[in-house]
C-alpha atoms as one frame of an Amber mdcrd trajectory, in Angstrom:
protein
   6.004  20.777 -23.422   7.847  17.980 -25.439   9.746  15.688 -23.091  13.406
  14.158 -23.548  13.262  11.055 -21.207  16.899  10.234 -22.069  18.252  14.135
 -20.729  16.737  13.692 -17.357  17.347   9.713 -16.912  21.032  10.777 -17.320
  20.842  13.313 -14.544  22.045  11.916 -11.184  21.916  13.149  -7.851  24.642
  15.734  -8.636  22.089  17.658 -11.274  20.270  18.014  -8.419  22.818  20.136
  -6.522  24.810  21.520  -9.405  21.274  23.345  -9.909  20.121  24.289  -6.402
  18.535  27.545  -6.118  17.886  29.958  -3.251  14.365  30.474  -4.024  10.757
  29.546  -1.794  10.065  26.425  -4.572  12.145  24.091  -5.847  12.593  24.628
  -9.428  10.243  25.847 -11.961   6.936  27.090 -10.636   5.086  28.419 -14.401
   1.762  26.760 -14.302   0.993  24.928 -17.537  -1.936  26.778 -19.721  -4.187
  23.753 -19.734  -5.759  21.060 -17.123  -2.714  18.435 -17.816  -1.269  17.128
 -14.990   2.111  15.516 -15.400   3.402  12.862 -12.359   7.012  12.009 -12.753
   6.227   7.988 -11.026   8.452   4.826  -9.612   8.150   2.627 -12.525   6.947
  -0.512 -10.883   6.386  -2.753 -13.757   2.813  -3.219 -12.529  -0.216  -4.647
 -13.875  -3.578  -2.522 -14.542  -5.918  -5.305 -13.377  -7.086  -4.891  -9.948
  -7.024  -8.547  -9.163  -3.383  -8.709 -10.022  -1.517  -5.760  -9.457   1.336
  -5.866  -6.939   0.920  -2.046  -6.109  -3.218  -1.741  -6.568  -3.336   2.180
  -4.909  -2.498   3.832  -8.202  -5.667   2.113 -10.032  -8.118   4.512  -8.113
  -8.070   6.769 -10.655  -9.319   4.118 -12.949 -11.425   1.835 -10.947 -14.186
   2.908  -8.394 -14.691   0.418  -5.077 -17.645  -0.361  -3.890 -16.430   2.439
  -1.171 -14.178   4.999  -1.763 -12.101   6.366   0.698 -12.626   9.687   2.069
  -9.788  12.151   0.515  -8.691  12.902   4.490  -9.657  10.551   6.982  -9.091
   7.578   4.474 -12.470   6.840   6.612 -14.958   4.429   3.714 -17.279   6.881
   1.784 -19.834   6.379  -1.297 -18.691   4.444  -3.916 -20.567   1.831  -6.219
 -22.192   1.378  -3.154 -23.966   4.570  -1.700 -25.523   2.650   1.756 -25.336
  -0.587   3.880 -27.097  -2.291   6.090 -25.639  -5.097   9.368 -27.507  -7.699
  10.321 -28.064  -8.358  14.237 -25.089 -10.823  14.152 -23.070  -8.847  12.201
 -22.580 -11.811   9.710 -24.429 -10.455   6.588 -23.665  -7.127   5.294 -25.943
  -5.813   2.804 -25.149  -3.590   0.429 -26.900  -1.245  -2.123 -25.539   0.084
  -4.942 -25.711   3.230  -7.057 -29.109   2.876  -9.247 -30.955   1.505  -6.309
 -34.678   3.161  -6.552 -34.866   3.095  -2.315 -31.808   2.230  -0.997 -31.998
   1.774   2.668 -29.858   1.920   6.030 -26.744   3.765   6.611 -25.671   5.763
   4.340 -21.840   6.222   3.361 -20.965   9.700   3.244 -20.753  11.039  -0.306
 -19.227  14.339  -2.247 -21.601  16.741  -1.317 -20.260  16.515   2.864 -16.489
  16.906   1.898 -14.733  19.917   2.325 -15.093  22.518  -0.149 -11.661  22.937
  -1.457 -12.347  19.811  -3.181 -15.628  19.860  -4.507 -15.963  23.515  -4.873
 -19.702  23.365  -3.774 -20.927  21.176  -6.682 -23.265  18.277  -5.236 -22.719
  14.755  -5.711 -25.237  12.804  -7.888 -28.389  11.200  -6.786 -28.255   7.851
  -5.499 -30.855   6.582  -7.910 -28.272   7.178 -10.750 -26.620   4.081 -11.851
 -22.953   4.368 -12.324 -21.500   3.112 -15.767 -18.341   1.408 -17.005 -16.648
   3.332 -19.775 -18.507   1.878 -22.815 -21.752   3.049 -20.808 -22.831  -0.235
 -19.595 -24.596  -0.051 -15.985 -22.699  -1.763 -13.173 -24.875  -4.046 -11.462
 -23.934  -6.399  -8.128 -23.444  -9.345 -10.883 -19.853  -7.510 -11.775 -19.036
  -7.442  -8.103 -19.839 -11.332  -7.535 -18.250 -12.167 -11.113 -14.898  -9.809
  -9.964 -14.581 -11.401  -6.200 -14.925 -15.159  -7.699 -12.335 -14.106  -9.969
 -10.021 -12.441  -7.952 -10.380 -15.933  -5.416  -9.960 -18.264  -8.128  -6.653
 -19.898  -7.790  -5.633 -19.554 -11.800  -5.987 -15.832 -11.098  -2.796 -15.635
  -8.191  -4.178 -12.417  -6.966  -1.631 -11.471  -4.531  -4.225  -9.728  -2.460
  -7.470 -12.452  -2.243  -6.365 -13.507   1.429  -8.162  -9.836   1.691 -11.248
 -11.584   1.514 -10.681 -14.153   3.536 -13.432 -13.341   6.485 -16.045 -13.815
   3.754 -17.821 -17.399   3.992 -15.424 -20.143   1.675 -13.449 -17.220   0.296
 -10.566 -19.163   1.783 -11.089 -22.764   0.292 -11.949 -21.380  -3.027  -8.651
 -19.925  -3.291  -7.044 -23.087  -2.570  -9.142 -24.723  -4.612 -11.602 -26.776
  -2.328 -14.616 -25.368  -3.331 -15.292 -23.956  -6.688 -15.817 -20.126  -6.776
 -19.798 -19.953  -7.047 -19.663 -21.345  -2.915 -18.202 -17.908  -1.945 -20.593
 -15.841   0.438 -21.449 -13.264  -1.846 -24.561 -12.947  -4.482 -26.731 -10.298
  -6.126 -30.277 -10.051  -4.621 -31.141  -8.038  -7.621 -29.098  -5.420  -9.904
 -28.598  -3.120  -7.083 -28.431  -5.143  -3.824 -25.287  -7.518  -3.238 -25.168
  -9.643   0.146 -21.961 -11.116   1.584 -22.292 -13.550   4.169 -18.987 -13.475
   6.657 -16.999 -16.518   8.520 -17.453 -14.078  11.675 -18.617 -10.269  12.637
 -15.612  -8.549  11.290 -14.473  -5.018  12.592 -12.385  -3.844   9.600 -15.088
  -4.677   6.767 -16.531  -1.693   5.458 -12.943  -0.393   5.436 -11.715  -2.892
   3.712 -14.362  -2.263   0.758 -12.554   0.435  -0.498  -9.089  -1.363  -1.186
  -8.720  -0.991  -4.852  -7.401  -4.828  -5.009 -11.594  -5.623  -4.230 -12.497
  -3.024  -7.114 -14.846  -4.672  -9.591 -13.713  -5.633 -13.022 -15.884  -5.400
 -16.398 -16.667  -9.002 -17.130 -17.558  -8.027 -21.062 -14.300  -6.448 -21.450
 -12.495  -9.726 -19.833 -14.154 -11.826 -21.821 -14.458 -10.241 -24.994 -10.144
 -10.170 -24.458 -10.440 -13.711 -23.571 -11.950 -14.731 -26.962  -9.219 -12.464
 -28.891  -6.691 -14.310 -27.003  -5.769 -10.661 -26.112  -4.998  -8.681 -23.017
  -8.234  -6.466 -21.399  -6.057  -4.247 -19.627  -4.410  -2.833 -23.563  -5.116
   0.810 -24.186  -8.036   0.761 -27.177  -9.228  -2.304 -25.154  -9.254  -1.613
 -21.420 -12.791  -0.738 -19.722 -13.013   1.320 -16.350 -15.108   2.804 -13.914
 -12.994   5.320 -12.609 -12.671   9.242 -13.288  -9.709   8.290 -16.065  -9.945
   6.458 -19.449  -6.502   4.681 -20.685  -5.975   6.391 -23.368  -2.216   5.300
 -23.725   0.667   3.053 -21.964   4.083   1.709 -23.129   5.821  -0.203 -20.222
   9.104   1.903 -18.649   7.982   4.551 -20.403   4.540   6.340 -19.824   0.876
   5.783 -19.037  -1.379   8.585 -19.858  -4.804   9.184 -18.679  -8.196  11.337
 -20.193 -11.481  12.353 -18.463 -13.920   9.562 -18.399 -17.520  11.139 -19.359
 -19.656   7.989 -18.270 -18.039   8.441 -14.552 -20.664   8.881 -12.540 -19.345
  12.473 -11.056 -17.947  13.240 -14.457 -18.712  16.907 -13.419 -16.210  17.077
 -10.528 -13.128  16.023 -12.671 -11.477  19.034 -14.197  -8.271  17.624 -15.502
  -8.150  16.825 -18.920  -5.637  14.640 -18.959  -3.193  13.161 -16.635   0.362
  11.833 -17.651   2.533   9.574 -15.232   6.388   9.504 -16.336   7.105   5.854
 -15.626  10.726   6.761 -14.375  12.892   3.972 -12.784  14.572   5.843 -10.108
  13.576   8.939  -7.649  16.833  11.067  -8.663  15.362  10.808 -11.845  11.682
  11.881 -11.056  13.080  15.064  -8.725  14.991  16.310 -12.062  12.026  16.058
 -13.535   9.843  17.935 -11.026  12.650  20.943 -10.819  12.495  21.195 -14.826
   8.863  22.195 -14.810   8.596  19.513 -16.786   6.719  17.171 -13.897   3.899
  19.058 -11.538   4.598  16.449  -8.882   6.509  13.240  -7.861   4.527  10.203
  -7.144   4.944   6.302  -5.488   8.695   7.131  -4.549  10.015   7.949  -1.081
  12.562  10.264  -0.851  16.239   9.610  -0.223  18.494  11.391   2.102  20.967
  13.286  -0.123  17.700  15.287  -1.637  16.744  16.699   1.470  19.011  19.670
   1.267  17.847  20.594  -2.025  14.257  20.162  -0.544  13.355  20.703   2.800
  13.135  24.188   3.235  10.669  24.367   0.092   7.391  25.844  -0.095   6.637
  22.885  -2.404   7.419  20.131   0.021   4.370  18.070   0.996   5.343  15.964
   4.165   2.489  14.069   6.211   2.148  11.253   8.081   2.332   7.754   6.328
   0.373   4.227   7.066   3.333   3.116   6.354   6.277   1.333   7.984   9.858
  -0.277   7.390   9.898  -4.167   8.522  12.721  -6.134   7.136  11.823  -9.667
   7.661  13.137 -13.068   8.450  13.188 -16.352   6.416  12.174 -18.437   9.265
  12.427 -21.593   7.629  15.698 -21.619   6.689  18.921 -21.492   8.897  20.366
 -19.008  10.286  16.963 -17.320  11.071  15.342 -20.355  12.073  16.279 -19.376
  15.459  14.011 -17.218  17.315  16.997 -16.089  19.951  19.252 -14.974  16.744
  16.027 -12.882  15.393  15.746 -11.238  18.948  19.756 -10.569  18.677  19.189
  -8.978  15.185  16.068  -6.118  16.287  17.690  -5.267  19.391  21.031  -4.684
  18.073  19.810  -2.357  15.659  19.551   1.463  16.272  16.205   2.498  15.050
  16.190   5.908  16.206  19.671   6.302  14.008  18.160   5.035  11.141  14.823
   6.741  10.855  17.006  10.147  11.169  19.323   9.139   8.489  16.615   9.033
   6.317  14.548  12.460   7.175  11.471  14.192   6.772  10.600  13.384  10.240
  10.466   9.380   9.973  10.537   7.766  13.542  12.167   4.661  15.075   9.498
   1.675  15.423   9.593  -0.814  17.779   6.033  -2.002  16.768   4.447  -3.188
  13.670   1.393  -1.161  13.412   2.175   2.864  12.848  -0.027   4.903  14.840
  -3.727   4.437  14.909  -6.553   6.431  16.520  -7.562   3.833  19.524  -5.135
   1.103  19.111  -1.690   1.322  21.780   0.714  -1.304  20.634   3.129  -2.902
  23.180   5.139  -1.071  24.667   7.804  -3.558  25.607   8.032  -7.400  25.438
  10.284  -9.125  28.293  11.175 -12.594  28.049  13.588 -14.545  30.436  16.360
 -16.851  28.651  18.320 -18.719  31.232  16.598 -16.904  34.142  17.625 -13.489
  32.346  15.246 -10.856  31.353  15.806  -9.006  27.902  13.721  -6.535  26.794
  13.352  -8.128  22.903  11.634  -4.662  21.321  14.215  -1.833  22.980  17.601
  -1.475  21.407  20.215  -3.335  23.559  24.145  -4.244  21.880  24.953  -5.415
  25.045  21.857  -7.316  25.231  21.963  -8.278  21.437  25.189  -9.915  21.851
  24.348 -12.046  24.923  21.151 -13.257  22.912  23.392 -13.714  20.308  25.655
 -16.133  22.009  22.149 -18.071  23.724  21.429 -18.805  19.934  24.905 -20.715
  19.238  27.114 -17.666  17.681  29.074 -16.403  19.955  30.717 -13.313  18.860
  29.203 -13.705  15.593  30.557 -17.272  14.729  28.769 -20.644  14.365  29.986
 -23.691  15.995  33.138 -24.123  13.625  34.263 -20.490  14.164  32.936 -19.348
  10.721  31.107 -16.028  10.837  27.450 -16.341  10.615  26.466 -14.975   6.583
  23.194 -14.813   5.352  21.480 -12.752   2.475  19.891  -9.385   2.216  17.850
  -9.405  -0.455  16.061  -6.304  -2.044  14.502  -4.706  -5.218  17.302  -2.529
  -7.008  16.545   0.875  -5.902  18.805   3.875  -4.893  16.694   4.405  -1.368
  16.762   0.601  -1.046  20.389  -0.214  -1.346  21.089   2.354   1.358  18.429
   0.849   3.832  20.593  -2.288   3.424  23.659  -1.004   3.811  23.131   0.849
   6.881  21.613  -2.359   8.392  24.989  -4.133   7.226  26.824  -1.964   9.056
  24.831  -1.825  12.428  24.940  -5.952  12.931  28.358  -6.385  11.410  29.546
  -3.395  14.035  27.197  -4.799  16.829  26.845  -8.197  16.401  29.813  -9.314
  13.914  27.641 -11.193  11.178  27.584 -10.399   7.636  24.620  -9.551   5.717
  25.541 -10.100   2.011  23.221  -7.909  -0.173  21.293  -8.811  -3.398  19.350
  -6.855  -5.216  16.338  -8.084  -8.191  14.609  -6.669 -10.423  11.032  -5.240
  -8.396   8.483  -7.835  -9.572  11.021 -10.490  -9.250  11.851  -9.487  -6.113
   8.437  -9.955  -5.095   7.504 -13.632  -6.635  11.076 -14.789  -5.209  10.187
 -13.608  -1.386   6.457 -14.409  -1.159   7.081 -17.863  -2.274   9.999 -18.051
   0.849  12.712 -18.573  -1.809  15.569 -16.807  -0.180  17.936 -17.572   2.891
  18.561 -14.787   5.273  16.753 -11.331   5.264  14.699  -9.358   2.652  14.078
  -5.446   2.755  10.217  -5.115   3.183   8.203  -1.599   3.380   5.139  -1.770
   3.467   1.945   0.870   3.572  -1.671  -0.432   4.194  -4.483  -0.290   1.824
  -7.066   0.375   4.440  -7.129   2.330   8.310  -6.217  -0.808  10.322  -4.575
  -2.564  12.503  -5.760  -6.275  10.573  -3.686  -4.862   7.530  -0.327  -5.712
   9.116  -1.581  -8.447  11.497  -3.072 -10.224   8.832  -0.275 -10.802   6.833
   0.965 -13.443   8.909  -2.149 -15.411   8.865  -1.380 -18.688   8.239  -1.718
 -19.019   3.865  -1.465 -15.131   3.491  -0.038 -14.966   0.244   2.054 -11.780
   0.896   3.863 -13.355   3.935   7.486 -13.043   3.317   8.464 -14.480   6.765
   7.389 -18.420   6.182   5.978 -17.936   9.620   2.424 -19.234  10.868   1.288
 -20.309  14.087  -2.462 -21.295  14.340  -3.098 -20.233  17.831  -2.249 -16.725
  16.196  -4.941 -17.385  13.096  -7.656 -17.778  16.183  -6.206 -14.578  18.563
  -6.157 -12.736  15.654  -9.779 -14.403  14.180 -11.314 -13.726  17.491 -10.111
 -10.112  18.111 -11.978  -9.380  14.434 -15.176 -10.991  15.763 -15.407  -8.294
  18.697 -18.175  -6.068  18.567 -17.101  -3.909  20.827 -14.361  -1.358  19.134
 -12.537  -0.941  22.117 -12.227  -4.426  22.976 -11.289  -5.121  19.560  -8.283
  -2.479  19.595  -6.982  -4.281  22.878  -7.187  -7.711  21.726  -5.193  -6.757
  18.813  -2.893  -5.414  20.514  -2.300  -8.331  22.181  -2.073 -10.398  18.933
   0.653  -8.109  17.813   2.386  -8.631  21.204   1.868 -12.386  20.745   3.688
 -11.715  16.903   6.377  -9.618  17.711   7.437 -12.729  20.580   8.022 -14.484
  17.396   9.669 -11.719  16.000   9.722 -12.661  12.095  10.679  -9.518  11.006
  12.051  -6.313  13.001   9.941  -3.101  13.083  12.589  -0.393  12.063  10.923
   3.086  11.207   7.462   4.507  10.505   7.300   5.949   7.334   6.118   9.598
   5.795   4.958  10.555   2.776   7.192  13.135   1.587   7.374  14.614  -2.180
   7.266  17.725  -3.943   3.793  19.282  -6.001   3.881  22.425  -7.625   2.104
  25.297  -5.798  -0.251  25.319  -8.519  -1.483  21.909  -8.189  -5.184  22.108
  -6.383  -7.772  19.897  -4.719  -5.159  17.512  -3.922  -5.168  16.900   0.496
  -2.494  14.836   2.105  -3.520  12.242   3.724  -1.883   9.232   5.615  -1.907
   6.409   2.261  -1.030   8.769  -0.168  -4.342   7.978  -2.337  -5.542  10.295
  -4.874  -8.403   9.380  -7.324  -7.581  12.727  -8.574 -10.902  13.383  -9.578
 -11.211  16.829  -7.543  -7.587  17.805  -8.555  -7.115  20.726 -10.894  -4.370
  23.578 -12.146  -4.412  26.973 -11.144  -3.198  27.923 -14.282  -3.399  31.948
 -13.594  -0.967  31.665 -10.369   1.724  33.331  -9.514   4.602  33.802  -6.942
   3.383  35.970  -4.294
């Protein structure tokens, strides 16, 4: 189906309901003829190398981890690595990797145990099979040392290597103390790799899987290197992954073919897989009702499309990891002032919000979204003047007398000028509205004015992870692995995705100790009472838990929601006899 990108773009919102329809699906349901599927996607402006890519989830179709995650629990399965092994102390994990002739153990669970609507009762491959890169070289626990050196050497700026920060020097590497050969990782042989830790760490295995850690193909790099040319170019690029780059043009389109080195080349059916690089979700919807997209991905949805959408067959809502935290510059005035960012959550009405925006988002007033084992705080009271507030339940009247305790009564500073600060964002439809609903509540509540700016997305990233703005920035976030540590750990002090400016080192040793725990249990409590000891600091406020929440085509197959949204894709497929019932 040929594709006029400049037709839909110019559709707004109002093509949506100048076209609404009475029927079960939401548009046009006539399932292509071949195994091409077509994603209308947020156009991001990101990068295709792991170690640098702002918004790594989408790269699992091209990259495998050393563990994969499991298509439903999001639990760590076989990768690159198929089993592991802990020492007593928990400080060396061992590792073995596809090819191994007697790999030893635990063994991560692998295809052959998932449910059948994905693998359709094909097997996964032996072990002892090595997995390949895409110009059929074998991947060997060399690629993973070379990838993790390079992803913690500082001329790289990964904006994910504090991930690897509980492995031994990862941390002064990337500052450049130690050069990269001192961090605690090596090959034994091909198919062994060893990573020594700073500490037992809880979250490990699941943190394997994170695409950011993915290994990279150090011939390809290099080869580009001596060219003076980019890897990651289409004709160029080298993967691991069930999807070859076959084509990409920035803003425009990235398209994807079958890989046949993958190593379970035999469970990918699609031939090819398209993503619509489209910069706005009005846009990608228009798309998706056309026929001309089977499914919407990496956008949330927006309030004025749930009419047209949430009485669909074709609606997928589930549960996100995911949650909406706009945070505080707090080293720069106004926000400075821990009794003004108490003012600012509890004068904000969470509950309000989360329904504004639908699909059954809910009102935080925690960090962490829900989590089997872990119970977050359920209230935080601190006494200012010998007067209890509540700092985590929404409170005007509360707000404002916090408000005045900071030096702004009624919303004015010292020489009666209204307290201003900035609201910074990336330009997006849902965005903009986030901010302008949280204008409203503090001007209405509190009487201070958040002035919004908006930036281009990437932009918007560099400018509030290096602490360059004054005031507040939208911030959304949705973790890359099932824990708690993914959201605590950003405030570890030298995270480079901290947007806050806010450390505290007795935090960096709660937060390093609660890691170290053996014991699960124990482990889920003492985080809890790290994120207690955060939120008391309160450098950002905890507004809603997010969904996922997007329309797929009935048609579109072996494709499970689960709570990060992650799809490798390799078990998806097309029904391409169906019909309406």
């Amino acid at each position: 189906m040929k594709f006029d990108r400049r037709s839909f773009l110019g559709l707004g919102a109002s093509g949506l309901a100048g076209c609404a329809d009475e029927g079960p699906y939401f548009g046009n349901t006539n399932p292509p003829t071949r195994q091409q599927l077509i994603c209308a996607a947020f156009d991001a402006g990101d990068s295709l190398d792991p170690a640098k890519a702002a918004i790594p989830g989408r790269l699992v179709t091209l990259f495998e981890g050393l563990t994969s995650y499991h298509p439903q629990t999001m639990d760590p399965a076989a990768g690159i690595a198929t089993h592991y092994e802990l020492s007593l102390d928990r400080l060396r994990v061992t590792l073995y990797l596809r090819g191994h002739p007697n790999p030893s153990g635990t063994a991560f669970p692998n295809t052959t145990s998932f449910p059948a609507v994905l693998t359709r009762g094909r097997p996964a491959p032996p072990d002892r099979t090595p997995i390949r890169w895409s110009d059929g070289a074998i991947i060997t626990a060399h690629d993973v040392v070379y990838s993790w050196r390079r992803l913690l050497a500082p001329a790289t700026a990964a904006p994910f290597s504090h991930l690897l920060y509980c492995v031994q020097n990862a941390r002064e590497v990337n500052a450049g103390l130690l050069p990269p050969e001192k961090v605690g990782v090596r090959a034994v042989d091909e198919f062994t790799l060893q990573m020594d830790l700073c500490a037992p760490t809880g979250y490990f295995l699941r943190l394997l899987s994170c695409p950011a850690l993915s290994p990279v193909p150090r011939q390809a790099i290099g080869a580009a290197a001596q060219r003076q040319t980019n890897w990651t170019d289409p004709g160029r690029i080298v993967t691991s992954g069930p999807f070859l780059l076959s084509e990409f043009r920035l803003r425009d389109r990235m398209v994807l073919t079958r890989n046949p080195h993958y190593i379970e080349a035999g469970m990918v059916t699609l031939e090819a897989v398209s993503y619509l690089l489209i910069p706005n979700e009005t846009s990608c919807v228009n798309l998706y009702k056309s026929g001309y997209a089977h499914l919407t991905a990496g956008i949330a949805l927006s309030p004025h499309l749930a009419p047209a959408l949430q009485r669909k067959r074709d609606l997928r809502t589930s549960p996100s990891f995911g949650v909406w935290f706009p945070c505080f510059n707090t080293r720069k005035a106004p926000f400075d002032n821990v009794l003004l960012r108490y003012a600012v959550n509890m004068a904000i009405d969470k509950k309000a919000m989360a329904d504004v925006f639908g699909f059954r988002r809910t009102a935080a007033r925690t960090l962490v979204p829900a989590l089997d084992g872990y119970s977050p705080p359920e209230s935080l009271v601190i006494k200012v003047d010998g007067e209890p507030y509540d700092v985590l339940k929404h409170d005007p009247q509360g707000a404002r007398a916090l408000l005045a305790k900071a030096g702004y009564p009624g919303g004015r500073d010292a020489n009666g000028h209204r307290v201003q600060f900035d609201l910074l964002g990336p330009g997006l439809a849902d965005v903009r509205l986030r901010c302008e609903i949280l204008q409203q509540q503090l001007r209405s509540t509190l009487n201070i004015q958040a002035n919004i700016a908006t930036q281009e997305f990437q932009a918007f990233l560099e400018r509030i992870f290096s602490g360059n703005y004054r005031g507040m920035t939208e911030y959304l976030d949705w973790g890359l692995y099932l824990d708690a540590n993914w959201f605590l750990s950003q405030f570890v002090t030298g995270a480079s995705v901290n947007a806050t400016g806010w450390s505290d080192a007795n935090y960096d040793e709660m937060l390093a100790k609660a890691n170290s725990a053996l014991d699960q249990r124990s482990r889920m409590q003492m985080l809890s009472e790290c994120e207690r000891y955060l939120l008391s600091a309160m450098p950002f406020i905890p507004v809603f838990y997010d969904v996922w929440a997007y329309p797929q085509k009935p048609y579109v197959r072996g494709m499970l929601p689960n709570v990060m949204d992650v799809h490798s894709l390799k078990y998806a497929w097309i029904d391409t006899s169906w019909r309406p019932s």
